[in-house]
C-alpha angles and dihedrals in degrees: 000000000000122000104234118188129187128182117225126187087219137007085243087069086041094060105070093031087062094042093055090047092064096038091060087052115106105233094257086055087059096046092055087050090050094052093043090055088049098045080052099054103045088053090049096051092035077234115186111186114271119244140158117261128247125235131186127198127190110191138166121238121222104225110212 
């Protein structure tokens, strides 16, 4: 995928022009986007994937 930059004098002009941008994407395009942004995001926060722990016990059970 391409950088593509664009100046803009407000955000009111930058609006339609991004949306137009993604709209001319073909749906793979998008998806790329989508998992670079989240590759990004997981090496920024360090992030491990977030499980629950295990935890084994071994007891004894009084018999009575």
């Amino acid at each position: 995928m391409q950088p593509f930059v664009a100046k803009f004098r407000t955000f009111r002009e930058a609006e339609p022009a991004t949306r137009d941008y993604y709209r001319r994407l073909s749906p793979q395009e998008r998806l790329e986007i989508l998992f670079q942004l989240r590759e990004m995001a997981h090496k920024e926060n360090n992030a491990t994937p977030r499980r629950l722990a295990r935890v084994y016990r071994v007891t004894q059970l009084e018999r009575g």
